[in-house]
N, C-alpha and C positions, 0 to 999 in steps of 0.2 A: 625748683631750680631758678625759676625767674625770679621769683621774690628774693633767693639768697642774692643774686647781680643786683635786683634795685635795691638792695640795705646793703650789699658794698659799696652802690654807686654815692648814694647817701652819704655812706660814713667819707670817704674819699672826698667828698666837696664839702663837708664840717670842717674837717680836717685842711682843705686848702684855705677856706674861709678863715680857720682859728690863726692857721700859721702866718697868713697876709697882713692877719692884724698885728699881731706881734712883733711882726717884721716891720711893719709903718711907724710899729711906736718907737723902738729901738732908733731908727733912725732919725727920728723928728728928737729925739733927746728928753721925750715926753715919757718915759716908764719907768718913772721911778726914781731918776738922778743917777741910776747906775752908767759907769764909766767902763772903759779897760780894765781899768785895774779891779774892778770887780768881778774878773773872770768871765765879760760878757765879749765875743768878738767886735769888733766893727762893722757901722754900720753899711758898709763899701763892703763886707766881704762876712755875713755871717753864712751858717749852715746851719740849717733843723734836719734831725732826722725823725722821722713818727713811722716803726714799722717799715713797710717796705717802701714808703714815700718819703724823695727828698726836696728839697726847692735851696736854691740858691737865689740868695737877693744883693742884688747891685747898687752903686750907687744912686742919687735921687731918689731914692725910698719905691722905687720900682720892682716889683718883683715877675721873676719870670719861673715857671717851671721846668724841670730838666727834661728832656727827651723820654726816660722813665715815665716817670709820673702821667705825663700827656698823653701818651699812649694806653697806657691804661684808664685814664680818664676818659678816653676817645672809645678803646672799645666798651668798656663800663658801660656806655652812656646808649652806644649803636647796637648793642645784643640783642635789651627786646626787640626793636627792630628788625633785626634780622631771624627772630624768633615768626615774627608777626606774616614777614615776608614769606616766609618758608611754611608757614598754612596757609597764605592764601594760594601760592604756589599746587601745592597737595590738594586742596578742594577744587584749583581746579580742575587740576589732574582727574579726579575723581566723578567731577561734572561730567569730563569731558567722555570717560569711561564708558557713563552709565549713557549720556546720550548717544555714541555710538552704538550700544547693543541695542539700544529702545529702538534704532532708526533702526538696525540690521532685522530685527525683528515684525517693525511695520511693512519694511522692504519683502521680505519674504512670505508675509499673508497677504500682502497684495499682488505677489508675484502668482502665490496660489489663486486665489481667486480668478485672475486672471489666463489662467491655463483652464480651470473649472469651465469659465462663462466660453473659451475657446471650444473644448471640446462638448458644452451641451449645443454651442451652434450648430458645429459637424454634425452629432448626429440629427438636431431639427433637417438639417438641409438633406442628408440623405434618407431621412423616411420619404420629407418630401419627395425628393428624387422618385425614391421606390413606389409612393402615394401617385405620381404622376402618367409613371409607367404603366398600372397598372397589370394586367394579367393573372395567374395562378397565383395561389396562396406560394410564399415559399415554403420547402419542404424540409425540416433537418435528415442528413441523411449522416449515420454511423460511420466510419469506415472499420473494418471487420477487424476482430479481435485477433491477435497470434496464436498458432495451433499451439497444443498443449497447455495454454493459461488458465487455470482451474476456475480461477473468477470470471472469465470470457467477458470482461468490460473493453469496451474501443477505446483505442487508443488516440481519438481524436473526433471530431465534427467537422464539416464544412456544409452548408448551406446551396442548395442548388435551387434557381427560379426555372421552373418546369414555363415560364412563358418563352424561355430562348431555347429550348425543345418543344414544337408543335407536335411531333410524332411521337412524344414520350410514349413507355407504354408502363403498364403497371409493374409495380417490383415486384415480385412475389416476399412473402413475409418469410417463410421458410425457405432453406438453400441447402442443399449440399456441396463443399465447393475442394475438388480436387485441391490437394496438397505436393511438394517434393518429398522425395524419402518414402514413397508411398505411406500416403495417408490421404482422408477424405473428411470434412470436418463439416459439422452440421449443427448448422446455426438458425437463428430467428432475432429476427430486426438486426442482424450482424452481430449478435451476441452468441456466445457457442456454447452446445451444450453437450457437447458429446463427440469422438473424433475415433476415427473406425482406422484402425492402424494393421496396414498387410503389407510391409516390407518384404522383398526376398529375402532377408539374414534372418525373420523371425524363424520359431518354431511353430509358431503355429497365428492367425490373425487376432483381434482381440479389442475393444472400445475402452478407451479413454479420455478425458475422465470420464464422469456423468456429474453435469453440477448440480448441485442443490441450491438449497437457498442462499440467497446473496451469495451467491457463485462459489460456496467451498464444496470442494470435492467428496463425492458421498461413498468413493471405492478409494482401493491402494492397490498398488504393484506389490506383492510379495506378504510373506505371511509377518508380522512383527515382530516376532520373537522367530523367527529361523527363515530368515530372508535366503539362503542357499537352498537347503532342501523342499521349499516350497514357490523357488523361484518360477514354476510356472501358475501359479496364480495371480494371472495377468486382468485383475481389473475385472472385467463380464468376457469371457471366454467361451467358445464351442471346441468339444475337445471325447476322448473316448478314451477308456483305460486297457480294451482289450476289444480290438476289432480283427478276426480272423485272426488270434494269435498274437497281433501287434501290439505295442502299450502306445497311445498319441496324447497319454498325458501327459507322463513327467518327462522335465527334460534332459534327465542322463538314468540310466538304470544302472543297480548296486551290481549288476553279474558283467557287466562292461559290453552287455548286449546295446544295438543301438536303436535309441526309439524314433517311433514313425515320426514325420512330419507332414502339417497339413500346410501345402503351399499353394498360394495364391496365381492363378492365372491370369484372369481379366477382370476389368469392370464392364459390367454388359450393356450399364446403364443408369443414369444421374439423372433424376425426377424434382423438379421444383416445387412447390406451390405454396398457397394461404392456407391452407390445413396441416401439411406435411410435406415432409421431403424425405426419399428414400432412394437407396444403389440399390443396385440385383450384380452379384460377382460368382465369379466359378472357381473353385478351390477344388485340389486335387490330396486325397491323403496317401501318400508315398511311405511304403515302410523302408526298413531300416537295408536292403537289398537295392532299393530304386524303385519298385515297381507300385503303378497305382490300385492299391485297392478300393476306392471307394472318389464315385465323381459327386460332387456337392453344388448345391446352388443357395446362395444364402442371401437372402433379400433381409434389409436393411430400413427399418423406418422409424422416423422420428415425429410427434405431433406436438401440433403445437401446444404452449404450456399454458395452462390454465393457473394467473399468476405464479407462484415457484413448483406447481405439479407438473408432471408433463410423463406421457406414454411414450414407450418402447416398443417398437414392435421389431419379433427377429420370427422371420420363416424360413424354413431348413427343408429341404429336398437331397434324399441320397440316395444314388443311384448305381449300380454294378457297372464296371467298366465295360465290361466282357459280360460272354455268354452264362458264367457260370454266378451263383448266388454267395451270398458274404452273410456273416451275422454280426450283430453288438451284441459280443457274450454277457454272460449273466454278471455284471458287477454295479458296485455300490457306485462308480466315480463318472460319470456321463449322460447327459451330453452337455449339458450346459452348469457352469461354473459361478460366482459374483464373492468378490474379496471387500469385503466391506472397508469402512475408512477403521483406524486405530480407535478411535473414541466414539464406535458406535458400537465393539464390539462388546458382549457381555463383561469379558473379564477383564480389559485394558481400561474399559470406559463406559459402562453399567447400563449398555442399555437392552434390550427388549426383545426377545422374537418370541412371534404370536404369531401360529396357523390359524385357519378356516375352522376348524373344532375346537377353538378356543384354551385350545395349549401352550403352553410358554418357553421359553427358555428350551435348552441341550437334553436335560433327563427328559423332558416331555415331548419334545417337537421329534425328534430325533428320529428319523425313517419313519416317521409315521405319513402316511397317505392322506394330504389334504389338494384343496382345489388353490390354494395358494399359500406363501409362508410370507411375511413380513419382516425387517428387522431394522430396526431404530434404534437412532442413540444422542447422544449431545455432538454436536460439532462445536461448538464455541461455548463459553461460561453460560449467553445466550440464549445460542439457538440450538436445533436438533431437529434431523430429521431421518429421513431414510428410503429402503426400498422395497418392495411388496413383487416379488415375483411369482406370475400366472402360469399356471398351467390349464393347456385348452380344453375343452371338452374332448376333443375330436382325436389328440394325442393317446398312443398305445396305455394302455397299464392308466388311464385317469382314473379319478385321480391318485395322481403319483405321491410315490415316497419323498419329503425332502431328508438329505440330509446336511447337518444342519452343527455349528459345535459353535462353544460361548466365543473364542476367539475371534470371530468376524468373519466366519466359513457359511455359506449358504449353495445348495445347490440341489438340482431336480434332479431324480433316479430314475431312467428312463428302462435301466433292465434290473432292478434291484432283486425281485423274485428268478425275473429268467429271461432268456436270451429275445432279441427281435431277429428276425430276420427277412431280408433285401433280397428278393425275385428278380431275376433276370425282367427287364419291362416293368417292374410292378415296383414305384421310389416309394419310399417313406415318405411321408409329408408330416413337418411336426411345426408349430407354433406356440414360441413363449411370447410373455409379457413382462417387461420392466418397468412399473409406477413408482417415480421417484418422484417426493410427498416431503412438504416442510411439514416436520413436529411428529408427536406420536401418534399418527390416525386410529382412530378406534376401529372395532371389527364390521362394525356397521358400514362405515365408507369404505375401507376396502372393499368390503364383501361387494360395496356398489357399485366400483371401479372394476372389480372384477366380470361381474355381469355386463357390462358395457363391453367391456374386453372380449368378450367370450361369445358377443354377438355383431359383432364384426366379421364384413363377411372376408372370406380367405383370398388373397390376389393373386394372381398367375405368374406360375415361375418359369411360365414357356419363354421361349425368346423363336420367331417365326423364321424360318429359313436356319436356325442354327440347333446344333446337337449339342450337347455337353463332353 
């Protein structure tokens, strides 16, 4: 485009040049000898035309150009200029661009920096500070997880300096720590592993969860595939299917009879410490009339976990109300219950049960009489583990029948062959174990967790100045 303006501008002042000439000669009487009458105007008053340019020339051989022409000579002449103007315009526009992001840019990593060099000051100045003061090491201290959370991770830190408490006393590692809604939840370093739930609306008390490794839950509430009709398998349960006539397992019967319940009375007592923490509570089983037939006392204990294992202990004392004697008739479904998680069980999620005789799985485990049963499975793509429940030596009928089904069902037969029966003065006394184990432990560790278990001595379920 510019080059077409400078070869117009070009042609345009050829062309003014040719016609000046011409016009000078005419006038001066110098072209030729031509007159008027040769068809040529006067020199006082010719016209050229060339295109879109015209010039008039006047007397004295003067020539001027017409408003036309000049103008277009004018801008002709001022374009590139204005071409010229109008990049340097644009460049600078574009200088001025890129310097201001370069400076917004230098501006903001020095701003950074200077926040940085601010806050590594702060914290120099407050170690010093801390460095100054002196005293006790500080302490991180958890604050407790919420009940029910299957992971039992805190929900938070704050840091306490045991030098601005002189009369600190030691925390204990283990807690049991009353709940609302009746519950009782039992933790280690404020992490929770297990929560003993005895609401008055239940049918009967029961623990939840039990966590396993990285805190996923290693039972379930209810059975998987028929969460109604097996809605009393609540997680690790103590429970009976026929006491003196009564059912206090399930919790509705097909004949519209109504079944017992076992309700909660008190807690007798909340034990702290760096080993374990345990309750001892009194439960009354009431059949379907009101009346109590069987007083219970069920001590409660947790140990501490040896990385993601950790012991269970439940002791059970049952004792006649009244003068006259009660039995646990002869059935497959008592006293003690464990609903495994979904993906542990054999058939939802492949995993494993293995007795003390080294049998496996439903066709072989199945009522058969070991000193313990095991059952493991995957909980995550991961991980997997499970739980290994004890029966004591010292318990009736040892060792007991479990039975036992692929779906995630585990539990100890305390009258499988035939009836117990509870003397007026003279309580049952029984104790299981729950070992909850990251992965598949082989039979060897169990078997060695069980002999530990099994020599443990038994603790008192008196309570001094009180009767049950």
């Amino acid at each position: 485009m510019v080059r077409r303006v400078c070869a117009r501008r070009s042609a345009a002042i050829r062309v003014f040049h040719r016609n000046r000439t011409r016009g000078q000669r005419g006038a001066d009487g110098r072209s030729g000898g031509q007159t008027a009458g040769d068809g040529v105007a006067p020199a006082g008053h010719v016209r050229l035309v060339n295109r879109r340019w015209s010039m008039r020339f006047r007397g004295r051989g003067r020539m001027r150009p017409n408003r036309f022409l000049r103008d277009g000579i004018v801008r002709s002449l001022s374009f590139p200029c204005q071409i010229r103007e109008l990049a340097v315009k644009r460049a600078f526009v574009s200088c001025s661009i890129v310097f201001g992001v370069v400076a917004c840019r230098a501006f903001a990593a020095a701003l950074a920096i200077v926040l940085a060099a601010a806050i590594a000051l702060a914290l120099a100045v407050a170690l010093a500070s801390a460095a100054e003061r002196g005293g006790d090491r500080p302490a991180a201290v958890q604050t407790p997880a919420s009940s029910g959370d299957a992971a039992g991770a805190s929900i938070g830190t704050a840091v306490v300096e045991h030098s601005e408490f002189p009369n600190a006393k030691p925390v204990p590692r283990m807690q049991v720590i009353p709940l609302p809604d009746g519950k009782a939840s039992f933790r280690c370093d404020g992490r929770e592993l297990t929560c003993y739930h005895f609401g008055e609306s239940l049918r009967r008390p029961f623990l939840y969860p039990l966590v396993g490794p990285e805190g996923h839950c290693l039972t379930r509430m209810g059975h998987p595939r028929d969460p109604f009709g097996h809605s009393h398998h609540n997680s690790v349960w103590i429970s009976h299917q026929n006491v003196a006539g009564v059912d206090f397992w399930a919790d509705r019967l097909s004949a519209g009879a109504e079944p017992g319940r076992i309700v909660h009375q008190r807690i007798e007592r909340f034990e702290d410490g760096d080993s374990s923490a345990w309750l001892l509570a009194t439960n009354h089983w009431i059949g379907g009339d009101g009346k109590c037939l069987v007083v219970e006392r069920r001590r409660i204990e947790v140990t501490a976990p040896k990385d993601s294992d950790w012991l269970l202990l439940i002791d059970l004392q049952f004792e006649s109300p009244g003068d006259a004697a009660f039995e646990f008739m002869q059935n497959p479904f008592g006293v003690i219950g464990v609903r495994m998680a979904k993906t542990i069980g054999v058939t939802d999620g492949g995993g494993r049960i293995l007795n003390s005789q080294g049998q496996r799985n439903e066709s072989e485990v199945f009522r058969k009489p070991a000193k313990w049963c095991d059952y493991s499975g995957p909980l995550t793509n991961r991980l997997a583990g499970g739980i290994a429940l004890f029966d004591h030596p010292k318990n009736p009928n040892h060792p007991t029948a479990f039975h036992v089904r692929n779906d995630g069902w585990m539990g100890a037969c305390l009258t499988l062959d035939r009836p117990v029966r509870i003397a007026p003065n003279e309580p049952l006394r029984l104790r299981y174990g729950l070992w909850m184990h990251a992965g598949a432990s082989s039979s060897d560790r169990i078997e060695a967790e069980w002999k530990t278990f099994s020599e443990l001595p038994l603790p008192s379920m008196e309570i001094k100045g009180k009767k049950p």
